[in-house]
C-alpha positions in Angstrom: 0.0 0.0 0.0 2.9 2.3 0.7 4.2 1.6 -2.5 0.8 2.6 -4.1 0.6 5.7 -2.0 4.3 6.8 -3.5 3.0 6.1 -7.1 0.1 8.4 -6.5 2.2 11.4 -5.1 4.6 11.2 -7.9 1.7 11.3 -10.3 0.2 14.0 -8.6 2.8 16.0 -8.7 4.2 15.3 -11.9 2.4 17.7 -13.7 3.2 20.8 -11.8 1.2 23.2 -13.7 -2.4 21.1 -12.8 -1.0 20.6 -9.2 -0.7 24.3 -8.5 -4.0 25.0 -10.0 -5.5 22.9 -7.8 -3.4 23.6 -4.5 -3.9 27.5 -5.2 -8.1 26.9 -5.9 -8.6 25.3 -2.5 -6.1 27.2 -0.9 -8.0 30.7 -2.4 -11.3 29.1 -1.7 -10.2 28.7 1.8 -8.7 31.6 2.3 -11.7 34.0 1.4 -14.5 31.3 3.5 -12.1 32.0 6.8 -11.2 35.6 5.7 -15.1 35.9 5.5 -16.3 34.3 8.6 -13.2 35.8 10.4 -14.7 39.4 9.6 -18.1 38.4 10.9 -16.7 36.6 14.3 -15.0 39.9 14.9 -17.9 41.7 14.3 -19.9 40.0 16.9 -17.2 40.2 19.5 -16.9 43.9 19.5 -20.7 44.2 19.2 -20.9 42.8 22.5 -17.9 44.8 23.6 -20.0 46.3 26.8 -21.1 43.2 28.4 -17.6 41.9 28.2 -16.0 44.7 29.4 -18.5 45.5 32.7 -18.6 41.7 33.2 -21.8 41.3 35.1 -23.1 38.1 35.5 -27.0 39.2 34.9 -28.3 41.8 33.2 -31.8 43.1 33.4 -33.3 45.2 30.8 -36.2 46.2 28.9 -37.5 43.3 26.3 -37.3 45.0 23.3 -33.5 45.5 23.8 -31.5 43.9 21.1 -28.4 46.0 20.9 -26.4 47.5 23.8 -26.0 50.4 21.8 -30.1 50.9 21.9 -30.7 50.6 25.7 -34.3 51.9 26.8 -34.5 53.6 30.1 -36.2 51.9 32.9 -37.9 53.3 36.1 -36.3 53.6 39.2 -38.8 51.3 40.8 -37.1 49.2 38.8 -33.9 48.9 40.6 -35.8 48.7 44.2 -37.9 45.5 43.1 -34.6 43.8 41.7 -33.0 44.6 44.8 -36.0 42.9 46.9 -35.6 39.5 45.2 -34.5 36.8 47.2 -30.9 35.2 46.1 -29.9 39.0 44.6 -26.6 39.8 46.0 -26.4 43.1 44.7 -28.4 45.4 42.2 -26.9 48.4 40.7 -27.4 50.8 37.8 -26.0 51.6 34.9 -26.3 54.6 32.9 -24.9 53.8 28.6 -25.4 56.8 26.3 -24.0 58.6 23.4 -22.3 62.2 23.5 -21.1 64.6 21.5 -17.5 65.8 23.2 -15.8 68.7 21.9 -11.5 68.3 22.3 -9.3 70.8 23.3 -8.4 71.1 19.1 -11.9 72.4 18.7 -13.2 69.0 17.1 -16.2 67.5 17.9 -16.7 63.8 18.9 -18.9 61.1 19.5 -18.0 59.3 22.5 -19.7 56.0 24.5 -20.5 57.1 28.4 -21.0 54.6 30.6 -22.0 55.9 34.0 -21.1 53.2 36.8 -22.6 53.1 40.0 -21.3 55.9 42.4 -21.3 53.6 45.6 -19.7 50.6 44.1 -18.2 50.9 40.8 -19.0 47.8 39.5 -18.1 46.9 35.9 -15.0 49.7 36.5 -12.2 49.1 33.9 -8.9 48.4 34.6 -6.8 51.3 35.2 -3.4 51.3 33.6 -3.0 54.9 34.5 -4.8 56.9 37.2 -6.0 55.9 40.6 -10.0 54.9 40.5 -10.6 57.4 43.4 -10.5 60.0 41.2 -13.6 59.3 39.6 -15.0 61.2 42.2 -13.2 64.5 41.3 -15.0 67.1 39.7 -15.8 66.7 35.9 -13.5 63.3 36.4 -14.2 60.9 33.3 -11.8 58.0 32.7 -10.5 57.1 28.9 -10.5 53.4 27.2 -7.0 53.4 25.5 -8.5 51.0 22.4 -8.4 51.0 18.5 -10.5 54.4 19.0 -8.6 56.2 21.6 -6.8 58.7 19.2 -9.9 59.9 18.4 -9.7 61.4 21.6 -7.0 63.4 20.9 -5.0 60.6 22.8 -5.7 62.5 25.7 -3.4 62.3 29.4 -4.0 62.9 32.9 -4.9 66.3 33.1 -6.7 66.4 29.8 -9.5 68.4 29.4 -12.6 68.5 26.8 -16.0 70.3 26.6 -19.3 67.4 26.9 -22.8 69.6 26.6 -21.4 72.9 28.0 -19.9 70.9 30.6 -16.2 70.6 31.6 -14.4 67.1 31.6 -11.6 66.3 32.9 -9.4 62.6 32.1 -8.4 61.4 35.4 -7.8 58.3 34.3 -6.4 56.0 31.4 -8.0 51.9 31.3 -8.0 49.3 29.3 -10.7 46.8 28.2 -11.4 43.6 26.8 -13.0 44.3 24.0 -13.2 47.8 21.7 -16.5 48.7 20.3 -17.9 48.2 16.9 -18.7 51.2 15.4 -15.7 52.8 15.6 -16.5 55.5 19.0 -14.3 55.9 21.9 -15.4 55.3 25.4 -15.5 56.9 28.6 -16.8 56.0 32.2 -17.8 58.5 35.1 -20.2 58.3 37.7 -23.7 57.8 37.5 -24.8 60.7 38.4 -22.8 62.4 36.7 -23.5 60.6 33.8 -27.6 62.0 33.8 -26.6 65.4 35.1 -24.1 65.9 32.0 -26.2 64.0 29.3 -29.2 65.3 28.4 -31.9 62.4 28.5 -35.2 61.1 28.7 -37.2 60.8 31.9 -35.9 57.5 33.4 -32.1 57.3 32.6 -31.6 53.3 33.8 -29.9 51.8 31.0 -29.0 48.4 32.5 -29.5 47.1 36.2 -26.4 45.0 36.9 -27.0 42.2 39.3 -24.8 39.9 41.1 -26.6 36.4 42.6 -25.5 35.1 45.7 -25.3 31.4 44.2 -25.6 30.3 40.3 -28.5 28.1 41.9 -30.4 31.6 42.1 -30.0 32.9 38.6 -33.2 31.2 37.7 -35.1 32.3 40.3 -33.9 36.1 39.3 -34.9 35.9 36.0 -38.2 34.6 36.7 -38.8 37.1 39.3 -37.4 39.6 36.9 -39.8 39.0 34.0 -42.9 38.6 36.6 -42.5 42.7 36.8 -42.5 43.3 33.5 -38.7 43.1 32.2 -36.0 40.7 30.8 -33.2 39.3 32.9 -30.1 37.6 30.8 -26.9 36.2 32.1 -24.1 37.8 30.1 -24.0 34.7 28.1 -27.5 34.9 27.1 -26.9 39.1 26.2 -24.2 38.1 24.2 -26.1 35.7 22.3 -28.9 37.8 22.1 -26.7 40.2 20.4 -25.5 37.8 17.9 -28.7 37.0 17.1 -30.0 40.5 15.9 -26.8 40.6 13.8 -26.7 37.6 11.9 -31.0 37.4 11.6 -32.4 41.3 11.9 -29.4 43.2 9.9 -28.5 42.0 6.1 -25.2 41.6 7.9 -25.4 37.7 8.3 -27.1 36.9 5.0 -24.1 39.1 3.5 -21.5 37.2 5.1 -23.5 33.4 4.4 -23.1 34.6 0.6 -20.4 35.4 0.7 -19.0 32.1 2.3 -21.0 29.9 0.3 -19.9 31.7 -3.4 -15.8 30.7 -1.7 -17.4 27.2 -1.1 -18.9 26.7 -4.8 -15.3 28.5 -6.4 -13.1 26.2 -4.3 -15.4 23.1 -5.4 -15.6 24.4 -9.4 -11.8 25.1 -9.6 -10.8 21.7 -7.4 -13.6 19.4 -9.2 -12.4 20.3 -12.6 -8.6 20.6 -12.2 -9.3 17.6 -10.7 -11.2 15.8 -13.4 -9.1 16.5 -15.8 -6.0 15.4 -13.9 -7.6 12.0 -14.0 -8.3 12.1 -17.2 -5.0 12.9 -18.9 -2.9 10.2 -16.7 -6.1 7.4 -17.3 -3.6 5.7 -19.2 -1.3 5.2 -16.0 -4.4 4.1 -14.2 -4.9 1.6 -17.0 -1.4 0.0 -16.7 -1.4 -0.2 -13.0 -4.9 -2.2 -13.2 -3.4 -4.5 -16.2 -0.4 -5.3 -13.6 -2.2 -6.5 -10.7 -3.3 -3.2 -8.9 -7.2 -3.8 -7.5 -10.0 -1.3 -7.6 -9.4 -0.5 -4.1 -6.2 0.1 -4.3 -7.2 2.8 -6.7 -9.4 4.4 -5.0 -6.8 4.6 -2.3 -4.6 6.6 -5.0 -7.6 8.7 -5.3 -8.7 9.6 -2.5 -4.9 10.0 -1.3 -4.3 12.5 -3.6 -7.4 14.7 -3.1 -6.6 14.8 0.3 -2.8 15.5 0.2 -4.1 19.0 -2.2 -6.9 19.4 0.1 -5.4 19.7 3.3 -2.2 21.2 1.4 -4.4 23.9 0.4 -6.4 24.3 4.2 -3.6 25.0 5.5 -1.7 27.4 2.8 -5.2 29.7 2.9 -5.5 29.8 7.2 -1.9 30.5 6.9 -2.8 33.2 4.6 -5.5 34.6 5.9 -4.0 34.7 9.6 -1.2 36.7 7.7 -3.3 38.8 6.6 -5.1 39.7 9.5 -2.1 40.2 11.3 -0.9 42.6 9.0 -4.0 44.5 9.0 -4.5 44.7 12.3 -1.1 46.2 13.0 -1.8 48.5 10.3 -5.2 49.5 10.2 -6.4 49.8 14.3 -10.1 49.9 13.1 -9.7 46.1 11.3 -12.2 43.7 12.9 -11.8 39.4 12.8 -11.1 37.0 14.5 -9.6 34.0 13.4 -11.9 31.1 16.1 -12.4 27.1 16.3 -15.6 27.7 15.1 -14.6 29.5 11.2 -11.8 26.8 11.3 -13.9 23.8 12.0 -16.1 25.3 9.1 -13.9 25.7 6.2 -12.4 22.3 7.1 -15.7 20.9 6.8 -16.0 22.3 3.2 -12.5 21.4 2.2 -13.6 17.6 3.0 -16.9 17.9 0.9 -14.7 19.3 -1.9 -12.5 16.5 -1.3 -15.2 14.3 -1.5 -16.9 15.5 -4.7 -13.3 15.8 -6.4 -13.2 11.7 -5.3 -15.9 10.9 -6.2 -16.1 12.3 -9.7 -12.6 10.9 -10.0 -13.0 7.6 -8.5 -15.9 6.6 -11.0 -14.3 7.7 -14.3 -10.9 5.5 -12.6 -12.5 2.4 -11.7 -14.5 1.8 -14.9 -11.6 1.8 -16.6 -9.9 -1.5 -18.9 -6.9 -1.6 -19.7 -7.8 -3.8 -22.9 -9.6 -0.3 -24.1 -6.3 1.6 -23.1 -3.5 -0.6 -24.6 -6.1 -0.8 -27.5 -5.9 2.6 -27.8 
C-alpha cells in the first residue's frame, strides 16, 4: 500500500502546472470562507464589547433590547424591586449613552458614556493609568486606550474637553477587553454624573447589573425579573442575544453566508475540474497499473490520497494566509475587525472535506471503470 501511495504522489505531482491549480483553488477558496467568517466573528465580539468589558453576571433590561447600543431607560422602581428578590446579591445601575465631546483642538466627537454606579463601581475598567478614586473628582471621566482612543486626541492625565457645555476632565487612562464596533471611543464617570451631564429622557436606567448570591439563584432572578414586566439575561445569554439581531435582523449575516457559500462553490468548481481533468489525462497510467495486478481498491486509495494531500495542502496554505493577513492588517489599520476562532476553522475544514469528497468521487468513478484492454487498445 505504501508503494501505491508513492506512485500516486509522484503522479500527482508530476504535472506541476495542474497541481498548483488545484493547490492554489482550494487554498483561495479557503482563504476567502475564513477571511469571510473571520470578519463576521470579529464583528460579533466587538458588538458585545459592553457586556464583556463590565462583566456582570446578569443583566436586566427592557425586552425589546437587542443592541447594547439601543438601551431603553427603565424606572427607578425598577432597581428597588430587583434589589428585593431573594438570592440577589447586589443590584446596581448603569447609565450607557451617546455624546457629543468637543476636544481641546476644537473637534467634535462622539463618545460612549457609561455611568457606573457611584457607591460601588462595578463593571470599572482596569486602570493602567490613574487611581479609580478620582472618579469622584469634579468633571472626572476616565478614557478606554482601544483602537479608538486617538480619536480622543490621545488624551493624558490632566486632559480636558467640553461634553454639553460641561467641563471634563481625564483622570484616568484603562484598558478593556474588547473595543467597540462602530468605531467610537469610550468613557466612564459616575452615574450621576453621567444623567446630570447628558441630556436624556425621563428614566435614565440603561441596564440594572445584578450579582446572585449562588448560580442556583439565577433562575429564580430571572423569573422574578420578568414577573415585573422586564427581561433578565446572564451575560452569556446578552451576548447571544446580540448575535442573534446581527446575523437574523441586519443583512449583515445573509451578507456574510453569501459570501462564504460563493468561496465554497469557487473552491469546489476550480478543485472538481482541475481535478477531473488530472484524471483524465494520466487514465492511461491508471490503466497499466490495473493491467499489472493493482485492485480497484487500491485505486481508490490513489484517489482519494491525492485529493486529500491538495486538500489539506491547500487548508492550510489559505489559514496561513488569511492569519497573515489579519495580522498585518491589524497592526496597520487599528479599526480592522476578525477573528480567526475554532468555530470558522472547523467550518472551512468541513468544506474542504466535501470538496474533497466530490473531487473523489467524480474521480474515483471515471478510474475504476476503466480497462486496460480499451487503453492498450488505444
Amino acid at each position: 500500500m505504501i508503494g501505491i501511495l508513492k506512485i500516486a504522489f509522484k503522479l500527482l505531482v508530476n504535472d506541476r502546472a495542474k497541481f498548483a491549480a488545484l493547490i492554489v483553488g482550494i487554498s483561495f477558496a479557503v482563504f476567502l470562507m475564513v477571511q469571510m467568517t473571520s470578519i463576521f466573528a470579529g464583528i460579533l465580539a466587538k458588538s458585545s464589547s459592553t457586556v464583556t468589558n463590565i462583566g456582570a453576571r446578569i443583566w436586566v433590561m427592557d425586552p425589546s433590547v437587542k443592541n447594547p447600543l439601543n438601551s431603553i431607560p427603565m424606572p427607578d422602581y425598577v432597581l428597588d424591586a430587583v434589589r428585593s428578590i431573594n438570592g440577589v446579591k447586589y443590584a446596581v445601575p448603569l447609565y450607557s449613552g451617546t455624546a457629543l465631546v468637543r476636544l481641546g483642538s476644537g473637534i467634535y466627537q462622539p463618545a460612549t458614556v457609561l455611568g457606573l454606579d457611584d457607591t460601588s463601581l462595578v463593571g470599572r475598567p482596569e486602570l493602567i493609568e490613574g487611581k479609580i478614586e478620582d472618579i469622584y473628582g469634579e468633571n472626572a471621566f476616565i478614557a478606554v486606550r482601544d483602537q479608538e482612543f486617538a480619536k480622543l486626541g490621545n488624551p493624558t492625565i490632566g486632559t480636558t474637553f467640553e461634553i454639553n457645555d460641561n467641563r471634563g476632565l481625564i483622570v484616568g487612562i484603562a484598558r478593556v477587553a474588547a473595543s467597540g464596533l462602530f468605531g467610537i471611543p469610550t468613557l466612564y464617570t459616575t452615574y450621576k454624573r453621567a444623567i446630570q451631564y447628558i441630556p436624556s429622557t425621563r428614566f435614565t436606567i440603561a441596564y440594572i447589573l445584578v450579582e446572585p448570591k449562588t448560580d442556583n439563584d439565577i433562575s429564580y432572578i430571572k423569573d422574578e425579573v420578568a414577573a415585573i414586566g422586564y427581561l433578565g439575561l446572564t451575560d452569556i445569554e446578552l451576548k447571544k442575544r446580540v448575535a442573534d439581531y446581527y446575523k437574523y435582523q441586519t443583512g449583515l449575516g445573509t451578507n456574510i453566508l453569501m459570501m462564504t457559500v460563493i468561496s465554497f462553490l469557487v473552491g469546489l468548481s476550480i478543485s472538481g475540474q482541475t481535478f477531473y481533468t488530472f484524471v483524465l489525462e494520466n487514465m492511461e497510467k491508471f490503466g497499466a497499473l490495473k493491467a499489472i495486478g493493482a485492485k480497484s481498491y487500491e485505486l481508490i486509495y490513489m484517489i482519494l490520497f491525492q485529493a486529500m494531500f491538495t486538500g489539506f495542502t491547500g487548508y492550510g496554505l489559505g489559514v496561513g494566509l488569511c492569519s497573515l493577513l489579519i495580522g498585518v492588517a491589524k497592526h496597520k489599520v487599528p479599526d480592522y475587525t476578525a477573528d480567526i476562532n475554532y468555530s470558522n476553522l472547523g467550518l472551512a475544514f468541513a468544506m474542504v472535506l466535501i470538496i474533497i469528497a466530490v473531487s473523489s468521487y467524480i474521480a474515483v468513478r471515471k478510474v475504476i471503470s476503466v480497462e486496460p484492454f480499451d487503453i492498450f487498445r488505444g
